[in-house]
N, CA, C and O atoms as a GROMACS GRO file, in nm:
protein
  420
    1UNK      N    1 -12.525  -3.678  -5.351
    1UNK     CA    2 -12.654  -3.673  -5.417
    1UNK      C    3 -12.764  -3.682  -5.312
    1UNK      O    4 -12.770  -3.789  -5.251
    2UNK      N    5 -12.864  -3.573  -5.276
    2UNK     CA    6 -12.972  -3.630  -5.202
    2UNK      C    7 -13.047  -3.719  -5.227
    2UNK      O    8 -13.027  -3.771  -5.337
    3UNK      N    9 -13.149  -3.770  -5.151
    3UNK     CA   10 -13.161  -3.864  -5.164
    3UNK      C   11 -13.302  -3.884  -5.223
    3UNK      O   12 -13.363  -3.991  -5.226
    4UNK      N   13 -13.348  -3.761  -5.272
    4UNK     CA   14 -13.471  -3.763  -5.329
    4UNK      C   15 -13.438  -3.732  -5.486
    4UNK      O   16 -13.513  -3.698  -5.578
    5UNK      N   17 -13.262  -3.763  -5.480
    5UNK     CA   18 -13.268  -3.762  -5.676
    5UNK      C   19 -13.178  -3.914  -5.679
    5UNK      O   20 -13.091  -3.936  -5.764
    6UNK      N   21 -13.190  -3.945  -5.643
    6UNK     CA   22 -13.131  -4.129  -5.641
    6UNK      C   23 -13.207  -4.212  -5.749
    6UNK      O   24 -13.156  -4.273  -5.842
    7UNK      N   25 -13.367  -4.197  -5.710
    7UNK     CA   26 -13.406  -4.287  -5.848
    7UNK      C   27 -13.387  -4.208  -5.968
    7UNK      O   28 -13.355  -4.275  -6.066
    8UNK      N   29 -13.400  -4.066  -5.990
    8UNK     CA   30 -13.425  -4.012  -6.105
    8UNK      C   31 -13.310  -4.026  -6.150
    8UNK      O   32 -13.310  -4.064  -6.267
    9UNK      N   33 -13.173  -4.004  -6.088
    9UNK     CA   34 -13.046  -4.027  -6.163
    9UNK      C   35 -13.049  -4.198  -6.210
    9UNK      O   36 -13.020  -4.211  -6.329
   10UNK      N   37 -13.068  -4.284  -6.163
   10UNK     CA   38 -13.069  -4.377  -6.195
   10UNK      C   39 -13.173  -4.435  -6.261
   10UNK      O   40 -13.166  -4.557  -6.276
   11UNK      N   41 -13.289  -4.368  -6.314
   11UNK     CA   42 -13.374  -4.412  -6.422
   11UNK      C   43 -13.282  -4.361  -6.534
   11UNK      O   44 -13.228  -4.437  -6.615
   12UNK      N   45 -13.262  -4.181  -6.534
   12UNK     CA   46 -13.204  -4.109  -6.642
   12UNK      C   47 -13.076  -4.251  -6.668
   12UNK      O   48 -13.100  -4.360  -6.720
   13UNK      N   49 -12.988  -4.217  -6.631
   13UNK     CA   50 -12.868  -4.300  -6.670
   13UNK      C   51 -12.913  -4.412  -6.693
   13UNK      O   52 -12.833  -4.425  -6.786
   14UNK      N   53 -12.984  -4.534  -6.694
   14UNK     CA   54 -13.020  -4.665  -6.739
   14UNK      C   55 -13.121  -4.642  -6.851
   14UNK      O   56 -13.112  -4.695  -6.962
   15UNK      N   57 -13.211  -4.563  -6.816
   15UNK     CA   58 -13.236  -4.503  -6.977
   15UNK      C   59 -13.250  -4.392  -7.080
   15UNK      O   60 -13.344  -4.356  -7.151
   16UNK      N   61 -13.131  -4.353  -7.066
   16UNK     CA   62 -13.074  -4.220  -7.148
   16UNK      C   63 -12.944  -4.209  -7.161
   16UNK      O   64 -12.878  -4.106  -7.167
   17UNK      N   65 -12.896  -4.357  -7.165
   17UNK     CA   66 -12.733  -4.301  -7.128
   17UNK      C   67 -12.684  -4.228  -7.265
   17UNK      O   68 -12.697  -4.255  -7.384
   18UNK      N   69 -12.592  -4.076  -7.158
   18UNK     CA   70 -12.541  -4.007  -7.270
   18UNK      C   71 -12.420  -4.057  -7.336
   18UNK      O   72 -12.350  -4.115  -7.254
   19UNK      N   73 -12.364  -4.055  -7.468
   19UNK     CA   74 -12.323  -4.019  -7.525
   19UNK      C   75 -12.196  -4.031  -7.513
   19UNK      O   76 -12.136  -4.094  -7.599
   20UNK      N   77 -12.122  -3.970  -7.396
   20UNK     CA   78 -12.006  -3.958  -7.338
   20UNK      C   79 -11.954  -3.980  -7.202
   20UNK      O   80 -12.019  -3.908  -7.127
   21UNK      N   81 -11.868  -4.044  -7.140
   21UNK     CA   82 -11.788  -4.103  -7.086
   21UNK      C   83 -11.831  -4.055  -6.933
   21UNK      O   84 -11.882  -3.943  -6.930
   22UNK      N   85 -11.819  -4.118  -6.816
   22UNK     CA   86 -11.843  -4.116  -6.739
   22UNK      C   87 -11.669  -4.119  -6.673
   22UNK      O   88 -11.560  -4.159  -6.713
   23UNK      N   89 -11.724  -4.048  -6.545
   23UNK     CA   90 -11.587  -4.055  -6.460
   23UNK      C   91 -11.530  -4.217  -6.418
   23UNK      O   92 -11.630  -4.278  -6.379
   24UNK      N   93 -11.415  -4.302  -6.413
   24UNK     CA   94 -11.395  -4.417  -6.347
   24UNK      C   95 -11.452  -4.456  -6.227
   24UNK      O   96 -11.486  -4.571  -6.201
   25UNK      N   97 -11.467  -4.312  -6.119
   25UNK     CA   98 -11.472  -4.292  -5.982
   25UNK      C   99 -11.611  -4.264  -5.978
   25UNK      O  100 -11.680  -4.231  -6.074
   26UNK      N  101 -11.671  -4.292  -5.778
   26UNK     CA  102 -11.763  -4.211  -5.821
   26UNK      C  103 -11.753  -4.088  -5.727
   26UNK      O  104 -11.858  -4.054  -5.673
   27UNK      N  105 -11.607  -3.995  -5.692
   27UNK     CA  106 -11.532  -3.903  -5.672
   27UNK      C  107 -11.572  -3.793  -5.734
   27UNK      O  108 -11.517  -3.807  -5.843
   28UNK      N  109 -11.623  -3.707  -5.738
   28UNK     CA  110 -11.635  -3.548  -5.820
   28UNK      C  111 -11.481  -3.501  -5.862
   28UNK      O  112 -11.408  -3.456  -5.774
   29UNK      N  113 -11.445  -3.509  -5.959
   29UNK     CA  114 -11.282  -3.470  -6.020
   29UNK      C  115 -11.283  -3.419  -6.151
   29UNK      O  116 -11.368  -3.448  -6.235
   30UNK      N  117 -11.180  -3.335  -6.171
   30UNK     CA  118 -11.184  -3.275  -6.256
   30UNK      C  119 -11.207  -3.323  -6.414
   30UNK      O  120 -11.180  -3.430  -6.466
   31UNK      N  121 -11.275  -3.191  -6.478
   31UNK     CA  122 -11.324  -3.225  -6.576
   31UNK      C  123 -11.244  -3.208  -6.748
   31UNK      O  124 -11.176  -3.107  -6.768
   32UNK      N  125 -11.258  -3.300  -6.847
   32UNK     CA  126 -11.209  -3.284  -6.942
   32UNK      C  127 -11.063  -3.319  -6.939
   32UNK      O  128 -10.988  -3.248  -7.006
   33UNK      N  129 -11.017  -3.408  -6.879
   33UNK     CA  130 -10.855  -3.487  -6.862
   33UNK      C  131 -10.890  -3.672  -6.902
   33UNK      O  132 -10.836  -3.773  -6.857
   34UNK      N  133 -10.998  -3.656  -6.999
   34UNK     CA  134 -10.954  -3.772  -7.122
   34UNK      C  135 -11.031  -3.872  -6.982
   34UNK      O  136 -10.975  -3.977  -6.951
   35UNK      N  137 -11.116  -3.843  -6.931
   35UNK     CA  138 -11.136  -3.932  -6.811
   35UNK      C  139 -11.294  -3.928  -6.759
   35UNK      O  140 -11.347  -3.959  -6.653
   36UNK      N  141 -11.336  -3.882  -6.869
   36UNK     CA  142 -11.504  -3.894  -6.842
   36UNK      C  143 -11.576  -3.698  -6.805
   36UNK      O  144 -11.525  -3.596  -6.759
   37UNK      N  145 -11.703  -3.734  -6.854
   37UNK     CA  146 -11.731  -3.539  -6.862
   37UNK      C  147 -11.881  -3.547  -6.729
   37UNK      O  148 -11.981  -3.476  -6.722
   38UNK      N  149 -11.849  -3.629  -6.667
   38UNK     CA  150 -11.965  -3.656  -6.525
   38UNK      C  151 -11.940  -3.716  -6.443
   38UNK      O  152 -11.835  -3.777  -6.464
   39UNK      N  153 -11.998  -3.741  -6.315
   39UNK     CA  154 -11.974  -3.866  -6.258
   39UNK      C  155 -12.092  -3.909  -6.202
   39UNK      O  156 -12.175  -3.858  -6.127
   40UNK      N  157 -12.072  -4.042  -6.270
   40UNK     CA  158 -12.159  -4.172  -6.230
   40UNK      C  159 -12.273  -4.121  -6.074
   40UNK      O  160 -12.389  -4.082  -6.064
   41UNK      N  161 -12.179  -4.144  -5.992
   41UNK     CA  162 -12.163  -4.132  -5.871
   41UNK      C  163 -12.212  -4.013  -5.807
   41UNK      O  164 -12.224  -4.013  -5.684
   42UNK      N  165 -12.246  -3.903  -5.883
   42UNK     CA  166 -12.282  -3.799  -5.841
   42UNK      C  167 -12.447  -3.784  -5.921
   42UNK      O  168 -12.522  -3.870  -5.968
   43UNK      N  169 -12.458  -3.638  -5.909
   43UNK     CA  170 -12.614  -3.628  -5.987
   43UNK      C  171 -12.645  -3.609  -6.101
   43UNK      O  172 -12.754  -3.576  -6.148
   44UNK      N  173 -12.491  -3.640  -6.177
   44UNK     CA  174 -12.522  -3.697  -6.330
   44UNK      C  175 -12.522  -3.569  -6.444
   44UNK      O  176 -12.464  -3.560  -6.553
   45UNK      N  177 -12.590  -3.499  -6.388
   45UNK     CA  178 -12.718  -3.330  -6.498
   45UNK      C  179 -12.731  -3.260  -6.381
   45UNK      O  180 -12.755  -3.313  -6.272
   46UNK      N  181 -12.712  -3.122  -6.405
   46UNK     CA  182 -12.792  -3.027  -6.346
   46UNK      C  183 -12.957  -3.042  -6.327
   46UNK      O  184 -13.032  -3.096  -6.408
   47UNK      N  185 -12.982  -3.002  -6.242
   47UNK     CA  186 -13.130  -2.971  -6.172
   47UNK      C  187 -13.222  -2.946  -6.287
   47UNK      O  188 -13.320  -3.011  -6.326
   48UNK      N  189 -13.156  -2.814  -6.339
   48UNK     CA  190 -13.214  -2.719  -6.440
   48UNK      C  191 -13.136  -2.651  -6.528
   48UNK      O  192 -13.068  -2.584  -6.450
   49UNK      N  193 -13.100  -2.622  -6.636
   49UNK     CA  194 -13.012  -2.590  -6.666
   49UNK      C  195 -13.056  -2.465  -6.804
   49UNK      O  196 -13.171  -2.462  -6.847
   50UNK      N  197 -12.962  -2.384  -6.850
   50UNK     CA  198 -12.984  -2.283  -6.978
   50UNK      C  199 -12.831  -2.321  -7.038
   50UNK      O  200 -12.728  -2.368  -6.989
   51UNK      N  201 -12.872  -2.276  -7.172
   51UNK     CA  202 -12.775  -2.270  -7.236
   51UNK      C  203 -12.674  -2.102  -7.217
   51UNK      O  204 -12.708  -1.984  -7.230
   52UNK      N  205 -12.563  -2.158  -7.187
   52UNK     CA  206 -12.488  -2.019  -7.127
   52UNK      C  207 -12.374  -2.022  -7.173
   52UNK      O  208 -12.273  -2.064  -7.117
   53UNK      N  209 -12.394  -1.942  -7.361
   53UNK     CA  210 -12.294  -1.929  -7.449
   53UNK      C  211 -12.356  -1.761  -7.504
   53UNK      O  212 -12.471  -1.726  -7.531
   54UNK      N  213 -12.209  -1.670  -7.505
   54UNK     CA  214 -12.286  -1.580  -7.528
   54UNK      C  215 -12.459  -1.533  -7.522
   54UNK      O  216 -12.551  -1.546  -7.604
   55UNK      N  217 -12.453  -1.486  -7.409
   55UNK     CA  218 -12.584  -1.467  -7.346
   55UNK      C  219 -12.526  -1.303  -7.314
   55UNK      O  220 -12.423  -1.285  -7.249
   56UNK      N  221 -12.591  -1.211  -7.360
   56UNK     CA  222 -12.544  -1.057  -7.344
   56UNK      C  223 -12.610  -1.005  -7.215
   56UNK      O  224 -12.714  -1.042  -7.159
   57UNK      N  225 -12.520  -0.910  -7.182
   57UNK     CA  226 -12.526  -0.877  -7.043
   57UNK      C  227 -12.492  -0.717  -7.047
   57UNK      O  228 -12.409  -0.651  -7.109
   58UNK      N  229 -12.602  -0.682  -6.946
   58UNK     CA  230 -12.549  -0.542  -6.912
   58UNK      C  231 -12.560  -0.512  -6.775
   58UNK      O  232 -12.672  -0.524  -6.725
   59UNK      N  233 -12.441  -0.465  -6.684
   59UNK     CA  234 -12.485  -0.407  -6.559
   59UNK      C  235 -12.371  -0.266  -6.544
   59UNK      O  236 -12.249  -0.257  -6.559
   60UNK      N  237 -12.463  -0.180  -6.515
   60UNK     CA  238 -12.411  -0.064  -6.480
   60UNK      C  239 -12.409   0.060  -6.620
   60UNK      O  240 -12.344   0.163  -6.633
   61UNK      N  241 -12.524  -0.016  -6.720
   61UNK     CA  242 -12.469   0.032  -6.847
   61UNK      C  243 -12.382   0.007  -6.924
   61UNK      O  244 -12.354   0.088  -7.012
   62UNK      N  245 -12.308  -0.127  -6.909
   62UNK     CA  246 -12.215  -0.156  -7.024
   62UNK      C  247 -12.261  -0.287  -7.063
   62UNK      O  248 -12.324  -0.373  -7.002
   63UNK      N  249 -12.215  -0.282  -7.176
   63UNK     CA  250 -12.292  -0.448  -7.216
   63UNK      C  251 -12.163  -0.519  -7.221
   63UNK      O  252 -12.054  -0.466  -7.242
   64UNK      N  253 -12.186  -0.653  -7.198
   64UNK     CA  254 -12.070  -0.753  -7.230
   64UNK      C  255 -12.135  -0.866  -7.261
   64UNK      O  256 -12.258  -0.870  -7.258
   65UNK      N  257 -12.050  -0.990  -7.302
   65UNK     CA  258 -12.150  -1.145  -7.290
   65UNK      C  259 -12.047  -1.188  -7.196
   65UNK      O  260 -11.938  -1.145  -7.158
   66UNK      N  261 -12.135  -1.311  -7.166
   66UNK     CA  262 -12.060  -1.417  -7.065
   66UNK      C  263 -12.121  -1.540  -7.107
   66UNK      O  264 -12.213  -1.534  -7.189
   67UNK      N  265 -12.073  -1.680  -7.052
   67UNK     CA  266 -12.061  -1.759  -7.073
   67UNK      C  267 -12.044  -1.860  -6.998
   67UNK      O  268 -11.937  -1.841  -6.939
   68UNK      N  269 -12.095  -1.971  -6.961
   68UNK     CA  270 -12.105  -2.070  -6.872
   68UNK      C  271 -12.174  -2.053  -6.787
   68UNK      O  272 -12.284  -2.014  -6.825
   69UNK      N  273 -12.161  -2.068  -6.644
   69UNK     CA  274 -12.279  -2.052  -6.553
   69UNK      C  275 -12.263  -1.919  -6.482
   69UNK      O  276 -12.315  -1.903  -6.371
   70UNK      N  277 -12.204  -1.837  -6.530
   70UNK     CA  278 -12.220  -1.719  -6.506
   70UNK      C  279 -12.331  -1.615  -6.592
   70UNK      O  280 -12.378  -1.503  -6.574
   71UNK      N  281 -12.341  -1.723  -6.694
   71UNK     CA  282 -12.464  -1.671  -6.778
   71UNK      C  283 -12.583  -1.749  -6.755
   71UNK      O  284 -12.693  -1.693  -6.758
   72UNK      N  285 -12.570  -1.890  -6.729
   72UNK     CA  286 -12.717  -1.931  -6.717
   72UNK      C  287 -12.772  -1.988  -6.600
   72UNK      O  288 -12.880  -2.046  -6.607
   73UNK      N  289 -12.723  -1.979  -6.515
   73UNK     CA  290 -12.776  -1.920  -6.372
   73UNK      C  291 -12.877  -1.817  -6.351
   73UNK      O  292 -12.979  -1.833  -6.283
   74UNK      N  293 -12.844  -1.705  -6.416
   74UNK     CA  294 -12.886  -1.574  -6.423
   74UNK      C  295 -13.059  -1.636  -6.484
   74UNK      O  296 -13.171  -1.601  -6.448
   75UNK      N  297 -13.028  -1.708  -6.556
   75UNK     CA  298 -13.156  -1.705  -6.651
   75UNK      C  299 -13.225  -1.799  -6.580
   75UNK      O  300 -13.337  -1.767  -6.539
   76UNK      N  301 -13.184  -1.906  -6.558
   76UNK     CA  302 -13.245  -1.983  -6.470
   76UNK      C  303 -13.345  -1.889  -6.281
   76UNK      O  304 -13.449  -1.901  -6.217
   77UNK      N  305 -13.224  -1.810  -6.277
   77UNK     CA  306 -13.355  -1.729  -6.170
   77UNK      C  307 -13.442  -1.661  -6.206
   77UNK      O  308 -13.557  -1.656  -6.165
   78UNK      N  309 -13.379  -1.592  -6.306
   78UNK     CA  310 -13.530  -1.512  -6.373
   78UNK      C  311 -13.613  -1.596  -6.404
   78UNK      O  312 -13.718  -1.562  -6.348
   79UNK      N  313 -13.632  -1.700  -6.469
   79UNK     CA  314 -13.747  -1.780  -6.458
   79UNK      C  315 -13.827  -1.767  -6.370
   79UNK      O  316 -13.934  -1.708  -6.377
   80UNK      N  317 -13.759  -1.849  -6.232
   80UNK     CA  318 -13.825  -1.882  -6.131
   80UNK      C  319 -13.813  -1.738  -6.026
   80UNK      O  320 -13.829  -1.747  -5.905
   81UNK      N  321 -13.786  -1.619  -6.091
   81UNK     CA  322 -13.887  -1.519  -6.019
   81UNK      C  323 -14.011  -1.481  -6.116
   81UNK      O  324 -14.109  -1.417  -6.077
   82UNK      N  325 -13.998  -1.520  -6.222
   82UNK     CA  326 -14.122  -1.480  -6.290
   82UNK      C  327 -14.258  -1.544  -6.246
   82UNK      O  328 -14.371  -1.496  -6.230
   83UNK      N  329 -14.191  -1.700  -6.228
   83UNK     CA  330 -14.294  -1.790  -6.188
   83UNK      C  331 -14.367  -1.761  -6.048
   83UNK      O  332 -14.487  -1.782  -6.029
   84UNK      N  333 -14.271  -1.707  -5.945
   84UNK     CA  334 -14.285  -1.656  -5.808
   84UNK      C  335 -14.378  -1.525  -5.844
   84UNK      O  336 -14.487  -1.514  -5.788
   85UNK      N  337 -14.349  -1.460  -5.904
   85UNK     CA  338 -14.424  -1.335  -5.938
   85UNK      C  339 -14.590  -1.377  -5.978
   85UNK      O  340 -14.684  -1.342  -5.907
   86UNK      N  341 -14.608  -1.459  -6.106
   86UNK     CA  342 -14.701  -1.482  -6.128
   86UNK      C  343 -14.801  -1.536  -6.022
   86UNK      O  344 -14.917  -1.500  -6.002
   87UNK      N  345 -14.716  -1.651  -5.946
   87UNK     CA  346 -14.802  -1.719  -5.839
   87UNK      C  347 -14.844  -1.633  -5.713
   87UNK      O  348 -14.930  -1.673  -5.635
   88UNK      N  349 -14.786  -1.528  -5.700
   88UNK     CA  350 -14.809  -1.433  -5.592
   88UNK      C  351 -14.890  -1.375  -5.632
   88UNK      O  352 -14.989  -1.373  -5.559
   89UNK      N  353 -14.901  -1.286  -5.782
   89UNK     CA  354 -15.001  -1.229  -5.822
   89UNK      C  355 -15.113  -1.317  -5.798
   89UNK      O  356 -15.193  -1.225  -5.820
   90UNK      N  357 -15.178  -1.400  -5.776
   90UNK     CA  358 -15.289  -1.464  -5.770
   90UNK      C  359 -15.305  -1.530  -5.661
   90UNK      O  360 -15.391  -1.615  -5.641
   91UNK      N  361 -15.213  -1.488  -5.579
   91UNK     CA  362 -15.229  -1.512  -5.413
   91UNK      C  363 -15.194  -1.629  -5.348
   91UNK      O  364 -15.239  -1.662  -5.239
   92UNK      N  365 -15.119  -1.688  -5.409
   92UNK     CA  366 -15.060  -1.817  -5.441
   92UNK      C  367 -14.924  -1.809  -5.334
   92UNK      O  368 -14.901  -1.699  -5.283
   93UNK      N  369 -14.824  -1.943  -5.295
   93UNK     CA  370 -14.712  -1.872  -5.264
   93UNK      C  371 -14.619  -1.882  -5.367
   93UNK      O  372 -14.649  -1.837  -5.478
   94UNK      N  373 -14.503  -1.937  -5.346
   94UNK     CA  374 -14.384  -1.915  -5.424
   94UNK      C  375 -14.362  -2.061  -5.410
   94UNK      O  376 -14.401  -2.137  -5.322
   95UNK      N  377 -14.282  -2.085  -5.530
   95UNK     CA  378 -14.243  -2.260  -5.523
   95UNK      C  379 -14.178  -2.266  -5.401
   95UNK      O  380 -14.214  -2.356  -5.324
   96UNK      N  381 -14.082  -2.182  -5.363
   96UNK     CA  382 -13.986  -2.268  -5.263
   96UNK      C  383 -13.887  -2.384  -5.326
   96UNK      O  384 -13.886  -2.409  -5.447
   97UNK      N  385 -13.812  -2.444  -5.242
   97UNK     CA  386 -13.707  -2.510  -5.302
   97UNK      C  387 -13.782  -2.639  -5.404
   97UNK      O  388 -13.851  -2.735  -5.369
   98UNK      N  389 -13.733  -2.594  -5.549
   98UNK     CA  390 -13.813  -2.683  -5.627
   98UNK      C  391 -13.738  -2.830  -5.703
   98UNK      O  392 -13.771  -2.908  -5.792
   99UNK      N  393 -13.654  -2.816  -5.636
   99UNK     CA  394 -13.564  -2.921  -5.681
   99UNK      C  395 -13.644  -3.081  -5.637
   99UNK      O  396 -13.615  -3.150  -5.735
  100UNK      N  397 -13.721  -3.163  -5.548
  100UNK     CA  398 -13.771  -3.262  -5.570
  100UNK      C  399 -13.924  -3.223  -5.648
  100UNK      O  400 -13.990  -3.315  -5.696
  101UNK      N  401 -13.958  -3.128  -5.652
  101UNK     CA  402 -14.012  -3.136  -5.798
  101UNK      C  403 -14.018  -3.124  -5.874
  101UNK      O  404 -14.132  -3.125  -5.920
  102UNK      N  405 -13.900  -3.099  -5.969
  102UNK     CA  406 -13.898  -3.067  -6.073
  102UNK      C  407 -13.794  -3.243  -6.135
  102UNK      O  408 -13.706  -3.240  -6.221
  103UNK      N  409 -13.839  -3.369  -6.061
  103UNK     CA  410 -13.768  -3.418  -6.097
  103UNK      C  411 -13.831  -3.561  -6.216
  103UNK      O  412 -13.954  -3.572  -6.212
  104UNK      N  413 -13.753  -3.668  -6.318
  104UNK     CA  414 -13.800  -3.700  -6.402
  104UNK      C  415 -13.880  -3.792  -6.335
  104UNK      O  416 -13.828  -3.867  -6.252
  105UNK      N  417 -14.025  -3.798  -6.364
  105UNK     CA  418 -14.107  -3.921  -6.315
  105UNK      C  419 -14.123  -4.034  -6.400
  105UNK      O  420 -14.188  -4.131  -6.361
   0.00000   0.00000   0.00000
């Protein structure tokens, strides 16, 4: 975990704890073996995240869906080229790596 998401994981988790089970460890290990769906120990949540369940897709002219972070990744950059776009249009720069700011205050 860097070290500029240390408090935010640890505000989130002391006040938001989710729902469901945390890893024993604080080891990154596999997921969904009756043994916790995160770890403690790590950064808890994604950065940013989309929902990436059937999300339709086309490249090359064919459409398909996908699912998981092969789908919302995708969406997650388009965002943040839109946002890059907009801020350029107005002469602005580009966020750049936005991960310590986009974090919970």
């Amino acid at each position: 975990m860097p070290d500029y998401q240390r408090d935010t994981v640890k505000t989130y988790l002391t006040n938001y704890q989710p729902s469901f089970g945390a890893h024993p460890t604080k080891h990154k290990r596999s997921l969904g073996n009756n043994d916790g769906e995160y770890s403690r120990g790590g950064r808890a949540y994604p950065d940013l995240s989309a929902i990436g369940q059937d999300v339709r897709t086309y490249a090359g002219g064919d459409k398909d869906v996908a699912h998981g972070t092969s789908a919302s990744a995708p969406v997650i950059a388009a965002i943040l080229t839109r946002i890059n776009e907009e801020r350029l249009a107005r002469g602005k720069s580009t966020v750049g790596f936005i991960n310590p700011t986009i974090r919970i205050r």
